[in-house]
C-alpha positions in Angstrom: 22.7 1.2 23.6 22.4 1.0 19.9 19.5 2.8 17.8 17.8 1.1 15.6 15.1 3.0 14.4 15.4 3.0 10.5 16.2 6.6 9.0 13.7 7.5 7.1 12.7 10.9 5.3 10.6 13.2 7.0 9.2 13.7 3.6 8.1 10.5 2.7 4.5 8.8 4.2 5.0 6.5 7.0 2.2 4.2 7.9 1.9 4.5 11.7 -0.2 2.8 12.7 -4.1 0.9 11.8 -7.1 0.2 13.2 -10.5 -1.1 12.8 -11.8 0.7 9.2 -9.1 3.1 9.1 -5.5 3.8 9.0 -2.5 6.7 10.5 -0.2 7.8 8.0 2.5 10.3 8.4 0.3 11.0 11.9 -3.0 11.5 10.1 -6.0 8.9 10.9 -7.8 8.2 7.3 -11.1 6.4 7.7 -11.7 3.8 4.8 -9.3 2.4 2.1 -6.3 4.2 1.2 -3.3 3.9 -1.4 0.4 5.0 0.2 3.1 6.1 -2.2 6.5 7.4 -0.7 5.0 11.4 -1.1 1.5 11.1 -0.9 -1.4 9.4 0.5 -4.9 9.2 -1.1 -8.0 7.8 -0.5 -9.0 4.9 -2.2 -12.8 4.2 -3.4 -12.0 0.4 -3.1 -13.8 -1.7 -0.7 -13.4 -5.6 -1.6 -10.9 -7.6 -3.3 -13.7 -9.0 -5.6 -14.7 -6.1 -7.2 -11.1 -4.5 -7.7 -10.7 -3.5 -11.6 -7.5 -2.2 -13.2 -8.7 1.1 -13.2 -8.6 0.9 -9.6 -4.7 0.7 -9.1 -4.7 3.9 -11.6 -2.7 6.4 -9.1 0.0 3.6 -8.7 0.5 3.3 -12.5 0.7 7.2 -13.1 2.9 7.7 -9.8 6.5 9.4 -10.3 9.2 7.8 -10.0 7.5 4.7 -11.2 6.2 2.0 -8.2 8.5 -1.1 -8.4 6.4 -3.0 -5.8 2.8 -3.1 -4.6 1.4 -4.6 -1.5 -2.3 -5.0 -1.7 -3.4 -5.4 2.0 -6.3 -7.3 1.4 -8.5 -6.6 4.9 -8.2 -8.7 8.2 -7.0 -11.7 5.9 -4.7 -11.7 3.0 -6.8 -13.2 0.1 -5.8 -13.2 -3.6 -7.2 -11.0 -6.7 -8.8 -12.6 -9.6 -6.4 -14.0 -12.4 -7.4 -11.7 -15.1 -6.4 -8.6 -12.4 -3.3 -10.2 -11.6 -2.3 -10.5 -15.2 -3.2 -6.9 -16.3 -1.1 -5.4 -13.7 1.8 -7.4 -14.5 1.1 -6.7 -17.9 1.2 -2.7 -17.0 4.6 -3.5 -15.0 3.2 -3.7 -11.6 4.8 -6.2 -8.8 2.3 -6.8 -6.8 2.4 -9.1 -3.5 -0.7 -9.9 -1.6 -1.1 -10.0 2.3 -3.5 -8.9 4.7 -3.2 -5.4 5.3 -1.6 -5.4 8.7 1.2 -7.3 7.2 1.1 -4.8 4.1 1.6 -1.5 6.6 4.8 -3.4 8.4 6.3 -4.4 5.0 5.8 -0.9 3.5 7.9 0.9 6.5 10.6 -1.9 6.0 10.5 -0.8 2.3 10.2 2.6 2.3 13.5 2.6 4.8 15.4 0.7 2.6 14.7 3.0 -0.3 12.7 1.0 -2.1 10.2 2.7 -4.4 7.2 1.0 -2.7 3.4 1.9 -2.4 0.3 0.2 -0.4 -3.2 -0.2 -1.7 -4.8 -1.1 1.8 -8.5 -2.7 2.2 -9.3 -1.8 6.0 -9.4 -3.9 8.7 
């Protein structure tokens, strides 16, 4: 029998699991929104797409090493960020792909094996 469970650091923050308003990272449950990068995991004061600024994705500009993809989980359904958003976060060098954020907690594991330097801004479900 073959193993394929991906190696991934016991250092980094593994998204375990999610459920309704909250999420398990690295085996802790966190009630609300939350933003994953590959060493830490902070809460996150967001709690709708329409009303997310620039200044909310703050943590993910300042992170180090810098994030070369975002997934926004956007909730139970993947919806899109206003234009203007969109465009200052590319502008500030931020990937970002949109998906609802069950779909955002698979890609990020995927990611994060594969040594990608990934982070997820998740909306709860």
């Amino acid at each position: 029998m073959a193993d394929i469970t991906p190696m991934i650091p016991s250092d980094r923050q593994v998204i375990d699991g999610y459920g309704k308003g909250q999420f398990c990272v690295s085996g802790q449950w966190r009630v609300g929104a939350v933003i994953v990068l590959p060493d830490r995991t902070l809460p996150w004061s967001a709690t709708e797409v329409a009303s997310l600024t620039d200044a909310d994705f703050a943590p993910v500009r300042e992170a180090t090493p810098k994030v070369e993809l975002l997934l926004l989980g956007t909730g139970p359904t993947m919806k899109l960020v206003p234009k203007a958003l969109r465009q200052e976060l590319r502008a500030a060098g931020i990937v970002v792909e949109f998906m609802d954020s069950g779909a955002a907690c698979r890609t990020y594991n995927v990611l994060l094996a594969e040594g990608r330097r990934v982070a997820a801004a998740l909306l709860p479900v």
